[in-house]
C-alpha positions as CSV (number, residue, x, y, z in Angstrom):
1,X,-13.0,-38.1,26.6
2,X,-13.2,-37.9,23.1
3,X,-10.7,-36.4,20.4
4,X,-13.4,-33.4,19.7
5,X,-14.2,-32.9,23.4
6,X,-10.4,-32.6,23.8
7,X,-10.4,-30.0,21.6
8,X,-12.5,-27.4,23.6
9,X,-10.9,-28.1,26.7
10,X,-9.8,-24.6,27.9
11,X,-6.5,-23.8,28.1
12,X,-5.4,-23.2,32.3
13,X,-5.0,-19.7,33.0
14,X,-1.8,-18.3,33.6
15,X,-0.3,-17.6,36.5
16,X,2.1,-14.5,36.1
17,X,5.6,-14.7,37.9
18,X,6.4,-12.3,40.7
19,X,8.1,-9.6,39.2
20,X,7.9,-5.6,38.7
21,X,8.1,-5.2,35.0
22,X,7.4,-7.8,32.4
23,X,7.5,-7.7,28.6
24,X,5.5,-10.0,26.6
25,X,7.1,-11.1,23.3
26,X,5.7,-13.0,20.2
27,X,6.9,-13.3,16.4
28,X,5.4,-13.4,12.9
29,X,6.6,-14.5,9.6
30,X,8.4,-17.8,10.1
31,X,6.6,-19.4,7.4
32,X,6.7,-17.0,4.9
33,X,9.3,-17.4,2.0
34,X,10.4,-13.4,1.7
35,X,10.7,-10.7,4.0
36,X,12.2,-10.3,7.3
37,X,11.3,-12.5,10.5
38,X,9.3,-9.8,12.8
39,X,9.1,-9.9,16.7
40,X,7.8,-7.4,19.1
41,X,8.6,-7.0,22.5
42,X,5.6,-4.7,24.5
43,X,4.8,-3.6,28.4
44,X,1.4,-3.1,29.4
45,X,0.3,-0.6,31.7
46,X,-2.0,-2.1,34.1
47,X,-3.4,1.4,35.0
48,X,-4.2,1.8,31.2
49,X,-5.5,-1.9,29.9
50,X,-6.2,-2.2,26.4
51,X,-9.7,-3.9,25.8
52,X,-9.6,-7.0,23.5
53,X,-6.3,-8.1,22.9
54,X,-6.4,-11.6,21.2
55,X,-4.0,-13.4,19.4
56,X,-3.5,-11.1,16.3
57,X,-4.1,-13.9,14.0
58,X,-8.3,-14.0,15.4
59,X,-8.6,-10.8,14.6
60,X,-9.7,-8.6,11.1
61,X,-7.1,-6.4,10.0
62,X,-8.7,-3.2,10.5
63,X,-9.4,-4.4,14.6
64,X,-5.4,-5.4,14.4
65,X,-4.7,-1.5,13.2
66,X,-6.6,-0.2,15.9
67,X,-5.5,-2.4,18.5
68,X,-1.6,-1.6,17.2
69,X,-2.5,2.5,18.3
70,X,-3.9,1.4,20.9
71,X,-1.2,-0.4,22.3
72,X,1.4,1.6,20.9
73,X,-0.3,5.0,22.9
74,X,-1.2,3.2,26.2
75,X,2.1,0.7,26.8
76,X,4.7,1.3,29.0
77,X,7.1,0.7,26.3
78,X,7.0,-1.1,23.3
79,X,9.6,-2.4,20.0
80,X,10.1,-4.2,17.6
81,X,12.8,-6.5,16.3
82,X,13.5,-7.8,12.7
83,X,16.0,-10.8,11.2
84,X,16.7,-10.4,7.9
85,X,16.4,-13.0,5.3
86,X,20.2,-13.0,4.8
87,X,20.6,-13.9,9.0
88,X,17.9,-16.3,7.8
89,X,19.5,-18.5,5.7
90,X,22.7,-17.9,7.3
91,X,21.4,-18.8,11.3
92,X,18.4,-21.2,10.2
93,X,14.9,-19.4,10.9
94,X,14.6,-20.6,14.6
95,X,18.1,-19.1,15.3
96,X,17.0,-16.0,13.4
97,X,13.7,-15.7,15.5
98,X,15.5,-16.3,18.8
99,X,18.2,-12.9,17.4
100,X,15.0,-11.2,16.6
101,X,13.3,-11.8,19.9
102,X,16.3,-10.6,21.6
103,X,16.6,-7.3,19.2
104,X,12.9,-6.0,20.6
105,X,13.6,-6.8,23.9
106,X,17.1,-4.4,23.8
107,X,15.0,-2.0,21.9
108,X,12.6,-1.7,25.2
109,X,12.9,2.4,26.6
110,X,12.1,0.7,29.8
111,X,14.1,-2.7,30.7
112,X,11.7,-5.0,32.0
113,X,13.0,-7.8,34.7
114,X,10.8,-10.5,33.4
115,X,10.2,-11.8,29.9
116,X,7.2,-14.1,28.7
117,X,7.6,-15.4,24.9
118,X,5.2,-17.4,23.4
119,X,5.3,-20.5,22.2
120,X,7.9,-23.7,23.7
121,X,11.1,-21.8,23.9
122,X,13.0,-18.6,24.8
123,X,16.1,-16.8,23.8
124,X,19.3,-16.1,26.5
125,X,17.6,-12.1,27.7
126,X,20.0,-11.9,30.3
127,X,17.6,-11.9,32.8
128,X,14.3,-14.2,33.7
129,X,12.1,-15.4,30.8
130,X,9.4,-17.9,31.0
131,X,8.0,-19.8,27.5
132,X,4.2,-19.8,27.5
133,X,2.1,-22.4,25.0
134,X,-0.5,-20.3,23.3
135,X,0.7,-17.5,25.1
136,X,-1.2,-15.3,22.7
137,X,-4.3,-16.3,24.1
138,X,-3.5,-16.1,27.5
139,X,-1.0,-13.7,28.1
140,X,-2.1,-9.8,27.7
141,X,1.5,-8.7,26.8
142,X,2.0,-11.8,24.5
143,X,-1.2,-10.6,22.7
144,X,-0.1,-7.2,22.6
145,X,3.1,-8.1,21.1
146,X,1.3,-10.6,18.2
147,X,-0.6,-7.6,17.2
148,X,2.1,-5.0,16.9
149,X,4.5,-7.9,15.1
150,X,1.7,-8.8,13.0
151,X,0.6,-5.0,11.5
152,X,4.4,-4.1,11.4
153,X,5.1,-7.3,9.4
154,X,2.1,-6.7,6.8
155,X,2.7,-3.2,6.4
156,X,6.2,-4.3,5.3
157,X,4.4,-6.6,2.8
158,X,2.0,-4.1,1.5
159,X,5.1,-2.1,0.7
160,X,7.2,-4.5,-1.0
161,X,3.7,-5.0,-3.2
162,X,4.0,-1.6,-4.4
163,X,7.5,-1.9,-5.6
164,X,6.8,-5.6,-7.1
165,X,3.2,-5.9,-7.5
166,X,3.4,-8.7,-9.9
167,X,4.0,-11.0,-7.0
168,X,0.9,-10.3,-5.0
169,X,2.9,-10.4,-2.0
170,X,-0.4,-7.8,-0.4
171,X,-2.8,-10.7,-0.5
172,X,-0.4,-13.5,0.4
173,X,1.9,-11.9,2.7
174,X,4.6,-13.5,1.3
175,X,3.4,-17.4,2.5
176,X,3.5,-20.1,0.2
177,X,0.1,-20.1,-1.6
178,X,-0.2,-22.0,-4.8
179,X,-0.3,-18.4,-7.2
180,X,3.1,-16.9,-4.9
181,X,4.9,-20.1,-6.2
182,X,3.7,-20.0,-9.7
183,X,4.7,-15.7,-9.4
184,X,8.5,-16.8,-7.9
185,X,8.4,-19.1,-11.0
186,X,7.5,-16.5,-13.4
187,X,9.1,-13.9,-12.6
188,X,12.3,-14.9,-10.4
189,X,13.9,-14.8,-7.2
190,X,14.3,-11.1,-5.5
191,X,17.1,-10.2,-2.6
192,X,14.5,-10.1,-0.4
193,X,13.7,-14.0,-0.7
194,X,14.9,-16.3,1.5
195,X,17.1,-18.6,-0.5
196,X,17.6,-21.4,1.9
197,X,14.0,-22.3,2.0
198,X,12.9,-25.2,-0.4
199,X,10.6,-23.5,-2.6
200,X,12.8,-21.0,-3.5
201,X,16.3,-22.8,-3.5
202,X,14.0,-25.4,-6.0
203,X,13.1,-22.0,-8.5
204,X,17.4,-21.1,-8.1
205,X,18.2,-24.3,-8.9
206,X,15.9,-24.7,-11.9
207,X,17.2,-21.5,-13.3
208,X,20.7,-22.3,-13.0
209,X,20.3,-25.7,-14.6
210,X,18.6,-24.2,-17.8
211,X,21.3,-21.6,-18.0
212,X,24.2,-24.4,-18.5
């Protein structure tokens, strides 16, 4: 089989665990130099199913807002969970992510008895969890959860661009993009940056050698 035939090969479905309530969880913002690491933890309703859940990052923002009511009116339960970029560069971001995970899933109104996370790994819940590759895509409470991390996570950007809108941080979300480095340059490194990542710990260093 060839590497471009490989490519389309569907993913398996997934074949849900035996259990009475179960949470789907995903994060957003790892990359990202500022800001917090967001998660959300969300529990579907299978008597009130929400059409065209997707991983949040196929989808246009405006379907991503509507999809976040959506889910927000018609879920069980629903949170989200945050690690800020102080518990960032203190824990390392995967750490951070794993504390964020576990945050939304403690801030569930309903305690679910099964947890699915996407990606390779889970956190310790405290009760079973199951890591599901591109769980996103094949996991209706993993989607759900993308979405809802995704909107809260840009609205917290589009905020942040109000009170600093010099950096751009509404267009770029805070990533790495070739004018959000020459911005940090320009105009400095704010408490909401996470210093421990290279790009920014380069722009601290710089700034400290020309002050000696």
């Amino acid at each position: 089989m060839s590497k471009t035939a490989a490519k389309k090969t569907p993913l398996p479905d997934f074949e849900y665990p035996v259990a009475y309530c179960i949470a789907g969880v995903d994060e957003v913002g790892r990359g990202p130099l500022v800001g917090d690491v967001v998660t959300a933890a969300v529990i579907l309703d299978p008597d009130n199913p929400v059409e065209g859940l997707m991983d949040s990052k196929k989808l246009s923002e405006k379907k991503r807002s509507l999809l976040a009511k959506e889910i927000k009116t018609h879920a069980v339960a629903w949170a989200i969970g945050r690690a800020t970029p102080e518990e960032i560069d203190t824990l390392n971001i995967l750490h951070a992510t794993m504390l964020a995970m576990q945050r939304a899933v403690q801030g569930l109104a309903v305690p679910p008895d099964h947890v699915l996370v996407d990606g390779n790994r889970c956190p310790n819940f405290g009760i079973e969890s199951q890591a599901v590759v591109k769980g996103d895509a094949r996991v209706a409470e993993i989607s759900a959860a993308s979405i809802l991390a995704k909107v809260a996570r840009d609205e917290e950007m589009i905020a942040l661009d109000k009170l600093h809108p010099e950096y751009g941080f509404a267009q770029h979300k805070g990533y790495p993009t070739k004018a959000h480095l020459e911005n940090i340059v320009k105009f400095g490194v704010l408490d909401c940056y996470r210093q421990s990542f290279k790009p920014v710990a380069n722009v601290l260093a710089s700034s400290k050698g020309g002050q000696g």
